[in-house]
C-alpha positions, -999 to 999 in steps of 0.1 A, spaced: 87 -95 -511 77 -89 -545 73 -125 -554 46 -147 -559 21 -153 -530 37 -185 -525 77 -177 -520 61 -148 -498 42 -172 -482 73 -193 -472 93 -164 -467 71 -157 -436 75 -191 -421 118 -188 -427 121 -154 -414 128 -148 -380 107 -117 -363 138 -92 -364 133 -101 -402 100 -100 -407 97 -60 -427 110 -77 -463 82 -102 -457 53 -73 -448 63 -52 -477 34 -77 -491 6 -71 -468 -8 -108 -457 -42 -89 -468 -35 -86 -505 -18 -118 -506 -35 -146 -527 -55 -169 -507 -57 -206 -515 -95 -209 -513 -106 -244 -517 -133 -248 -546 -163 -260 -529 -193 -281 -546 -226 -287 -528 -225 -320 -508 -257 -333 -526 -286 -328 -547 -308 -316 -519 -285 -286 -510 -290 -273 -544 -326 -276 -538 -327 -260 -508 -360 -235 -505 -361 -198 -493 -376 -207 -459 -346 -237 -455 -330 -228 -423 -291 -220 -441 -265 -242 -443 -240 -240 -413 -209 -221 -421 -189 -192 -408 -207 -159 -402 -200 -134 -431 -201 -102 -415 -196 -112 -375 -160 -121 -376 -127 -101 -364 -112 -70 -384 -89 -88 -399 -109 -120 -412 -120 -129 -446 -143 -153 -455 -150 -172 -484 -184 -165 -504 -199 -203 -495 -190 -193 -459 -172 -226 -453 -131 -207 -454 -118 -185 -431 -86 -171 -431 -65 -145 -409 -54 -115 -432 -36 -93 -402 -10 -65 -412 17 -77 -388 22 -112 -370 11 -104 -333 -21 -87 -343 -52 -105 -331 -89 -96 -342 -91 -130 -358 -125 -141 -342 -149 -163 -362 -187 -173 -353 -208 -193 -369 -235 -183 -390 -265 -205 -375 -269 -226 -346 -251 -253 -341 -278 -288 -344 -280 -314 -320 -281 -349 -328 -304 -379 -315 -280 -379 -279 -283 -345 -275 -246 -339 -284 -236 -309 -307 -211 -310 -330 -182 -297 -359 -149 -297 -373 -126 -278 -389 -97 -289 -415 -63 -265 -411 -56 -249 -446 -29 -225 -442 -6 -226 -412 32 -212 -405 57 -223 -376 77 -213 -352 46 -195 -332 38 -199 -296 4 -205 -295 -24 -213 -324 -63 -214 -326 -87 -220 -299 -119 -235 -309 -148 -240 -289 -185 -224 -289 -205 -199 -276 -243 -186 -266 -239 -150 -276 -259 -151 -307 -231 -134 -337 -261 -112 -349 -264 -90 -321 -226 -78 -320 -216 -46 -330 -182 -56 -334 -166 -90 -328 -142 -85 -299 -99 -86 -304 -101 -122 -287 -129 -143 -281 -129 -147 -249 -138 -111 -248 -178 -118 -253 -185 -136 -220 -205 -165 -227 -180 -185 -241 -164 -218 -238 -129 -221 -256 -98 -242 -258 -63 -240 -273 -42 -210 -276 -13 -217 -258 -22 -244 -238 -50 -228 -217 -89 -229 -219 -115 -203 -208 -151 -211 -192 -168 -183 -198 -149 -172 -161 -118 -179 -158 -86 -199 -176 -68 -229 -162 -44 -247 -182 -47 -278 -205 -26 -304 -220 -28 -294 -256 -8 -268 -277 -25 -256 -310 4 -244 -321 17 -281 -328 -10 -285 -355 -4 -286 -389 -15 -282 -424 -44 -310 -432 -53 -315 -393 -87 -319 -387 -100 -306 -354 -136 -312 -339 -155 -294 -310 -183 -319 -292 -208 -305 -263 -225 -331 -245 -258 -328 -232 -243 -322 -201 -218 -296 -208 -189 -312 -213 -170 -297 -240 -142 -322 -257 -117 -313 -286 -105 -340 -311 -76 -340 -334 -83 -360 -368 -107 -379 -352 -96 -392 -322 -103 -378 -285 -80 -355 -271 -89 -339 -244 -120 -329 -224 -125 -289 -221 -146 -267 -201 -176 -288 -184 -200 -262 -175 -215 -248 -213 -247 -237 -212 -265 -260 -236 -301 -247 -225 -297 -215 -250 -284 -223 -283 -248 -224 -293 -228 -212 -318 -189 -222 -334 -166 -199 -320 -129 -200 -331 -99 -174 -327 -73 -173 -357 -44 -165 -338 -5 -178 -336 4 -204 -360 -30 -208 -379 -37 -188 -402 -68 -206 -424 -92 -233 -418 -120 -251 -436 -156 -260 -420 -165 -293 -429 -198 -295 -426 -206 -333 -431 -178 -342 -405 -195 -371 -385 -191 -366 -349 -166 -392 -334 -186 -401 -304 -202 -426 -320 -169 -444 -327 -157 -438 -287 -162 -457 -257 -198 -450 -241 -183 -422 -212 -205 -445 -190 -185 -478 -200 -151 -476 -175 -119 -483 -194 -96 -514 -181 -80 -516 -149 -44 -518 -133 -17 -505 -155 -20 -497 -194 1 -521 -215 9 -502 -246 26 -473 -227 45 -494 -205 85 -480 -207 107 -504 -224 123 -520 -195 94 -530 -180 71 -563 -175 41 -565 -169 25 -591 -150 -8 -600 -150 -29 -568 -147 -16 -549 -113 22 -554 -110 53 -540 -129 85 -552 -130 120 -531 -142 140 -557 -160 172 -541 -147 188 -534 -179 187 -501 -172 179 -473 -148 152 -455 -173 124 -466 -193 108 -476 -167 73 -455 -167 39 -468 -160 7 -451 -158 -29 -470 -150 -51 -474 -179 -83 -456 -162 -83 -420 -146 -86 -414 -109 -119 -412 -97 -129 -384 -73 -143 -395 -36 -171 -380 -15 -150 -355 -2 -133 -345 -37 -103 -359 -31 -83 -387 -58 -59 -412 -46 -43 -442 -57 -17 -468 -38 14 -493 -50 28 -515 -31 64 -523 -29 71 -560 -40 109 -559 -45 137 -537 -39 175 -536 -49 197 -517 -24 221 -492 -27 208 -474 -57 212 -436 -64 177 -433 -73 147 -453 -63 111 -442 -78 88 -412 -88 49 -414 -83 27 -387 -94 -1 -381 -122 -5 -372 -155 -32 -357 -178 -19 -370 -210 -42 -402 -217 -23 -434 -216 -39 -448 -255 -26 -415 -267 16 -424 -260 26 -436 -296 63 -440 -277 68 -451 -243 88 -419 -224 125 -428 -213 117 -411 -181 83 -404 -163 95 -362 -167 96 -367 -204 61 -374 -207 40 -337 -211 27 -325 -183 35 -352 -156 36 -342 -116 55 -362 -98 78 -366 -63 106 -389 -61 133 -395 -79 166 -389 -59 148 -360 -34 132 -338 -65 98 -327 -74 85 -324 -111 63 -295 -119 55 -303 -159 30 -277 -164 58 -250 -153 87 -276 -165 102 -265 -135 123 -286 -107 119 -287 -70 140 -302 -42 120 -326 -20 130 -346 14 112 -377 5 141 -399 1 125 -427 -19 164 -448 -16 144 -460 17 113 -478 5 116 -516 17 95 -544 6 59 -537 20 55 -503 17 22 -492 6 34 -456 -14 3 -431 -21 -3 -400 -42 -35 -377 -34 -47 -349 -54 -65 -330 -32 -95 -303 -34 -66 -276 -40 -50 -294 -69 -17 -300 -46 4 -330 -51 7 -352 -17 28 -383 -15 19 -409 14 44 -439 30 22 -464 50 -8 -438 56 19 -408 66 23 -379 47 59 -376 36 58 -350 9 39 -324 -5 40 -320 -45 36 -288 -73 1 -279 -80 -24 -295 -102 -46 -267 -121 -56 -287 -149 -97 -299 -151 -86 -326 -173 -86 -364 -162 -60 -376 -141 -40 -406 -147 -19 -424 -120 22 -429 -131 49 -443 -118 87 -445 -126 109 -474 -117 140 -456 -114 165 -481 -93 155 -488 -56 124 -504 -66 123 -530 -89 86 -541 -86 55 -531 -72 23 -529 -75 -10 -507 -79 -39 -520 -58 -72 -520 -70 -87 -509 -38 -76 -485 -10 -83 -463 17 -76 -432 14 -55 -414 42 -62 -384 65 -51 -350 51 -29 -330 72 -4 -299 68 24 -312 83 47 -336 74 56 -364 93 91 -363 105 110 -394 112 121 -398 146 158 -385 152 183 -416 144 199 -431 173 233 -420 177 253 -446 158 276 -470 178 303 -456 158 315 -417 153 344 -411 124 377 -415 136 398 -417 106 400 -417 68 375 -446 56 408 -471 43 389 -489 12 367 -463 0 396 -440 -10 411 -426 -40 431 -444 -63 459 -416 -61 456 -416 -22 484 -430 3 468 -428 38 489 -439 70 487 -470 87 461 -457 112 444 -438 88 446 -401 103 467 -388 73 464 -387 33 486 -375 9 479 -370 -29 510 -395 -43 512 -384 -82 491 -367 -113 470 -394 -129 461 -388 -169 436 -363 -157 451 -345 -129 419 -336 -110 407 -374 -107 415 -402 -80 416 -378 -52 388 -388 -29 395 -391 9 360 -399 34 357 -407 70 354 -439 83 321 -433 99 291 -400 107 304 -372 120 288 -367 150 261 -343 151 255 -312 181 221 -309 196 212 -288 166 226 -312 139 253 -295 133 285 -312 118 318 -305 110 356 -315 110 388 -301 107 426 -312 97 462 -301 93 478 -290 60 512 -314 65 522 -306 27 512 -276 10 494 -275 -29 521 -279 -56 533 -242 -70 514 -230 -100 485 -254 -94 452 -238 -97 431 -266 -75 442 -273 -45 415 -293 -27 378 -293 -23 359 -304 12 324 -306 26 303 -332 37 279 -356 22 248 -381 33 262 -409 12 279 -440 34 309 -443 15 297 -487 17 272 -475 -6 299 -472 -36 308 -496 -52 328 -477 -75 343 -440 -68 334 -412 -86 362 -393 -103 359 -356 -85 340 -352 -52 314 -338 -73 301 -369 -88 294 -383 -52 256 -377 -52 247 -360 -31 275 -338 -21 278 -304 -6 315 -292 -12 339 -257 -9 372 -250 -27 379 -265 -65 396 -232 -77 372 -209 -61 336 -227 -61 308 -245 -43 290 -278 -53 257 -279 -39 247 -316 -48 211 -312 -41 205 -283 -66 227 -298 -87 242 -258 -90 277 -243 -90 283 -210 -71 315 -187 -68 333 -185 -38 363 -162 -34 383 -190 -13 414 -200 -33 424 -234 -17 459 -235 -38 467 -205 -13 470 -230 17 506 -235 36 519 -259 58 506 -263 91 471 -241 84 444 -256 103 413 -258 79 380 -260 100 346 -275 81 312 -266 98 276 -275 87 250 -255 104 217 -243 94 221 -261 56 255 -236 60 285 -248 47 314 -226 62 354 -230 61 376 -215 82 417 -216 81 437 -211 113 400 -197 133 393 -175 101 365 -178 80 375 -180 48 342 -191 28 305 -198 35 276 -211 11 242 -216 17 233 -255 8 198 -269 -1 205 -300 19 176 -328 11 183 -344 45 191 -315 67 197 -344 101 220 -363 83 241 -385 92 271 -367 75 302 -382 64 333 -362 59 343 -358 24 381 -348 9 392 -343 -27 427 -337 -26 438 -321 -63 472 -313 -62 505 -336 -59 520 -340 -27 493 -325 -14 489 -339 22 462 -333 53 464 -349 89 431 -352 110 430 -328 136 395 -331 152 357 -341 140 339 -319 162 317 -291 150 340 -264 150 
């Protein structure tokens, strides 16, 4: 602690918090501060006369407690006591000028910064003029009328916060951060000269503004550049509307684009296959955004198929293409294999959408609506509802080609569907020509002897992992009562091998055994799959979540009668009219149909059909 400024300096970014008294025997105040040497940035400053408006730069009195500022007014640093204290508020010291357009502008270079923090500055402006504060509040967002952006990944409009897609505390030492104000109120940040997202649109810009920026998290000292040129001039008119159809340089690795509208998945692989649309959704009359693909292709009897949604991350901003559509920060989307995505929260959902149904023609929507909620459409019918949207920032469409879809298509023009609260519900299935009977005789484990008509299966010998090549299903659905209810049940002909600690696992799942074309080692792996037993667990495929369960399969004997019921998204087992277990399943697709499902674990362990009624 008694070193020079610099070891302490770097001492404070390698300690952890629980560490941090060796570091603070050195107050950050008496520290040395690495004050840039400024010269004037021309003759004519120097020449400046009495009556000269002054030269923008950071207020010298009106900043927090804990602020110093350089004598030319142009560095600013955060000197707190201790890490989490805040009071590092910084105004400017004139009013910011406006150019020819009307557009106000400045920047800021970042001088000092540590890591491991999890938030950093927010910059912005404000019409409170600095000279009329008594006392420059612990936060900025404390003096009203202001309009700020950053901390940690939110933005305040003089009202309220909302959250944004950028995160100060990912800056670093040498980044150069600008704060433009149109004439019409839109506030936009940029990051060493280029755009990177638009801020609060509602400043007041018929009073005068001043530079408003909170010291807090990872920053602790910045530099005003006053002859930082604004970007805008650089940038796109906001009038002039970017290219169409989907952006090319973002495209995900597997894909192809043809001509402007269509993507194709190469087939390589499932991932990398993420495309968003080069312009942001526009808003209709009613406040709505929507955009529609069409399905141009499709490859059957994949576990995934696609994810559509939005993003606020702006396409020419990817410098690497996301391996999948959730990697890329923050995305919302529905899809994937019966999930929603909720990037802002980084959180997962379960969904019923089951996108493994899509055929060739299907025009697939997603609406933003005046809420901010996420709703997906199939053909004009609302089929599932999506996290919500609270960012004001642009909104870009995306897709993922996951494995069901191989191409599609966005269409350049659409018609927007009716909102509604309810879903739509597909019609119940008609009740198949066919009802399980027997043990499915191909799709069966590789460790499996069944009988010759298929009512019996016996687990033969240990393979080189003991709980693999096990897997038993039924031939057909189960068939469902009135209330889709489904279950089975089967004789124990050969009880579990002493001193084995699996003895089977059972349940049901929504996959037609067909579908594999390779078996999954453990019952498990069959996606999805809703299961009882192992050596005292449940599988619930659709949450992709283990649970305890105090049934012991190994503890089964000879002639017990094990009875499997689905009811209510209930698994249950019972042995000999007992119930033995019960877990609560999130089942994506609740009506089924339901095939019977069997691991059988331990040698010699054998089960007979008994019956494949609901119990």
């Amino acid at each position: 602690a008694a070193k020079a400024a610099g070891a302490a300096k770097a001492a404070a970014t390698a300690v952890s918090k629980g560490a941090a008294e060796a570091v603070l025997a050195t107050p950050r105040s008496s520290r040395e501060r690495r004050t840039p040497s400024r010269q004037p940035k021309s003759s004519a400053a120097s020449a400046a006369t009495a009556t000269a408006p002054p030269p923008v730069g950071f207020h010298a009195t009106k900043h927090g407690k804990f602020v110093t500022i350089s004598a030319d007014g142009l560095f600013a640093k955060h000197a707190a006591p201790f890490e989490d204290d805040m009071f590092g508020g910084v105004l400017g010291n004139t009013a910011l000028a406006k150019d020819s357009m009307g557009v106000s502008y400045f920047e800021v270079k970042i001088e000092e910064a540590v890591t491991g923090m999890p938030d950093g500055l927010a910059i912005g402006v404000t019409s409170v003029e600095p000279s009329t504060l008594k006392q420059v509040p612990e936060i900025l967002d404390g003096l009203g009328k202001a309009w700020l952006v950053g901390f940690d990944g939110i933005m305040y409009d003089a009202h309220d916060f909302s959250e944004v897609d950028w995160y100060p505390s990912e800056l670093r030492i040498g980044d150069c951060v600008g704060c433009l104000v149109t004439v019409e109120g839109q506030l936009q940040i940029f990051v060493n000269g280029k755009w990177r997202l638009d801020g609060p649109k509602n400043v007041d810009t018929s009073r005068p503004l001043y530079l408003a920026l909170d010291l807090i998290g990872n920053t602790e000292a910045v530099s005003l550049l006053p002859q930082a040129r604004c970007p805008l001039a650089t940038r796109a008119s906001a009038n002039q509307k970017p290219g169409r159809g989907f952006h090319r340089q973002s495209l995900g690795r597997q894909l192809r684009l043809v001509g402007e509208w269509t993507v194709e998945h190469m087939g390589k692989e499932d991932l990398q296959g993420t495309a968003l649309g080069a312009a942001p959704l526009d808003f209709t009359d009613a406040g709505l955004r929507y955009f529609e693909v069409h399905i141009d292709e499709v490859i059957p009897d994949r576990p995934d198929g696609m994810a559509i949604g939005v993003t606020s991350h702006r396409p020419d901003e990817i410098l690497e293409p996301p391996v999948s559509s959730d990697a890329l920060r923050p995305a919302w989307l529905v899809g994937f294999d019966g999930a929603i995505w909720d990037g802002a929260k980084m959180e997962w959902l379960l969904s019923s959408w089951d996108t493994r149904q899509l055929r060739v023609g299907d025009a697939v929507g997603a609406m933003v609506d005046q809420q901010g909620t996420l709703r997906i459409f199939v053909n004009g019918r609302q089929m599932a509802k999506g996290p919500t949207i609270t960012t004001q920032s642009s909104l870009y469409p995306m897709v993922d080609l996951l494995g069901t879809v191989k191409r599609l298509s966005l269409l350049p023009k659409c018609t927007t569907p009716e909102l509604s609260e309810e879903l739509w519900t597909p019609p119940a299935p008609p009740e198949p020509d066919k009802t399980m009977a027997s043990f499915h005789r191909e799709k069966v484990g590789s460790q499996i002897l069944l009988s010759e008509n298929g009512a019996s299966a016996q687990r033969a010998t240990y393979t080189q992992s003991a709980l693999e090549g096990g897997l038993v299903f039924g031939d057909a659905p189960l068939p469902p009562r009135e209330d889709f209810a489904v279950g089975f049940s089967f004789i124990v002909t050969s009880p579990v091998a002493p001193g084995d600690t699996e003895g089977l696992a059972l349940g049901v799942t929504t996959r037609p055994p067909n579908e594999l074309t390779t078996l999954p080692a453990t019952a498990d792996e069959v996606d999805p799959s809703y299961l009882l037993g192992f050596d005292g667990a449940a599988w619930d495929g659709s949450a992709l979540k283990w649970h305890f369960s105090h049934w012991q399969p190994q503890t089964l004997r000879a002639n017990d009668r094990v009875d499997v019921l689905l009811e209510k998204q209930r698994l249950q087992v019972a042995v000999n009219g007992t119930r033995v277990a019960a877990q609560a399943m999130q089942v994506s697709n609740p009506q089924g149909p339901f095939y019977a499902l069997i691991d059988l674990a331990s040698a010699g362990l054998a089960v007979a059909l008994h019956d494949v009624k609901a119990p």
